[in-house]
N, C-alpha and C positions, 0 to 999 in steps of 0.2 A: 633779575626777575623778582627776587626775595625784596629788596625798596621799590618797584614799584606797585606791588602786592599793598606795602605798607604804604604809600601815596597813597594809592587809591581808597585806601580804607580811611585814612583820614580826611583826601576831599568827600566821600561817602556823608562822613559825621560831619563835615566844613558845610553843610549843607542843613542841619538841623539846627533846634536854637543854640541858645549859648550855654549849654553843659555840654556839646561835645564842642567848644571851645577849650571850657578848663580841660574837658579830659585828654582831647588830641590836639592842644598846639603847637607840642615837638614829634613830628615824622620821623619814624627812625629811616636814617640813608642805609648806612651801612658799620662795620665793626670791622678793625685789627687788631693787632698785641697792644695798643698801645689803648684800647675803649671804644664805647659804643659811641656816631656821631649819629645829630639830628636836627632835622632841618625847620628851624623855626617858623611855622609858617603863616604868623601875622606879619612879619616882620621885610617877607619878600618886597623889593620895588625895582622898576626898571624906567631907568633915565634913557630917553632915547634919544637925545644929543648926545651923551657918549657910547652909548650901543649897551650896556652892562647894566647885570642887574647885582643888588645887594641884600642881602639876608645876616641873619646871626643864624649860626648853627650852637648847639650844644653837645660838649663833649663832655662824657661822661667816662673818667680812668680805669681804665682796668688796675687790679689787684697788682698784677707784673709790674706794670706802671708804677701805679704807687710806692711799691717793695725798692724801685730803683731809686727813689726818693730819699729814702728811707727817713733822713733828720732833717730837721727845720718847719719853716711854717708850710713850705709845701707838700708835704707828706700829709698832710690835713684838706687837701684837697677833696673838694666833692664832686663839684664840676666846673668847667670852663665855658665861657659863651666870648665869643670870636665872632667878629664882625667880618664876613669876606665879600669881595667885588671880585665879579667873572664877567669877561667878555666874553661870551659864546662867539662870538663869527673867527674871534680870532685865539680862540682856546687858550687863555690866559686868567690868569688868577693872582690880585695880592688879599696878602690880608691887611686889614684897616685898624683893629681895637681888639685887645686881649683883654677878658678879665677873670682870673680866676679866685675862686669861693668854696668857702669852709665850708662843714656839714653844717652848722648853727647859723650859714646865711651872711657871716663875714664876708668882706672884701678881702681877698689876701695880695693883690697885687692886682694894676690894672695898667695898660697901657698901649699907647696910640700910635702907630705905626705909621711912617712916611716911605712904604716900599714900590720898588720896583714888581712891572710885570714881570711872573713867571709863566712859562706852558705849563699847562696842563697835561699833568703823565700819566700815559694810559693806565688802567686796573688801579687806577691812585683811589683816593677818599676825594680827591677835588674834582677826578671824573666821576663820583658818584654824585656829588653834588652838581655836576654841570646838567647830567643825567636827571635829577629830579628836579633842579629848576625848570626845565627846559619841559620837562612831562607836566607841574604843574599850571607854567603856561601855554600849554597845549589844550589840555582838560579843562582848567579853571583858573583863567585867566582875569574873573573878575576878584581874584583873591590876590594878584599884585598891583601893587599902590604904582602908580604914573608921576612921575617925576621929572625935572627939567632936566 
């Protein structure tokens, strides 16, 4: 209830000019130990030759997180933006492109991914994501891009 609360407040403002662009183009989904995830939502598209739609989410590290880190350039982390592909019909998810970023806006590591489908696990972060694509193309469907 608590991400679609925050959905809807963000198609809300997805609806006025372009300050509530800057201000809400990451929706927050949801949060674990591991940071707060959110759902990019210029970035939504859905190819219907292959049934699946694609988004960047932003994850944003919890303190825990980080602490686990603790040395190297990853402990400098600010956040990560993750490229993922969801098949709704058939409850599946890979991810596509990792890139995570310093507080100063660095690139600290980036990289593209040739994986395999996985399911979708209930009470996961990728059923909260299936959960809010799925509400935003419901509600407002003129805000996912069409693709082959």
């Amino acid at each position: 209830m608590k991400r679609q609360i925050a959905i809807v407040a963000c198609l809300i403002l997805f609806h006025q000019p372009l300050i509530a662009w800057a201000i809400e183009r990451y929706a927050f989904v949801d949060e674990n130990v591991d940071g707060k995830f959110f759902l990019d939502m210029g970035t939504i598209s859905y190819s219907h030759s292959q049934g699946t739609y694609r988004f960047w989410c932003k994850i944003v590290p919890s303190e825990a997180f980080l602490e686990e880190l603790k040395s190297g350039e990853m402990s400098k982390t600010s956040h990560v933006l993750t490229l993922y592909e969801i098949n709704t019909s058939m409850r599946m998810t890979k991810t596509v492109s990792v890139t995570i970023y310093a507080a100063n806006g660095r690139v600290i590591k980036t990289e593209t991914f040739n994986m395999d489908w996985e399911p979708i696990i209930p009470n996961s972060i990728s059923e909260s994501f299936l959960d809010a694509v799925l509400y935003v193309a419901k509600e407002a469907p003129e805000l996912i891009k069409k693709v082959k």
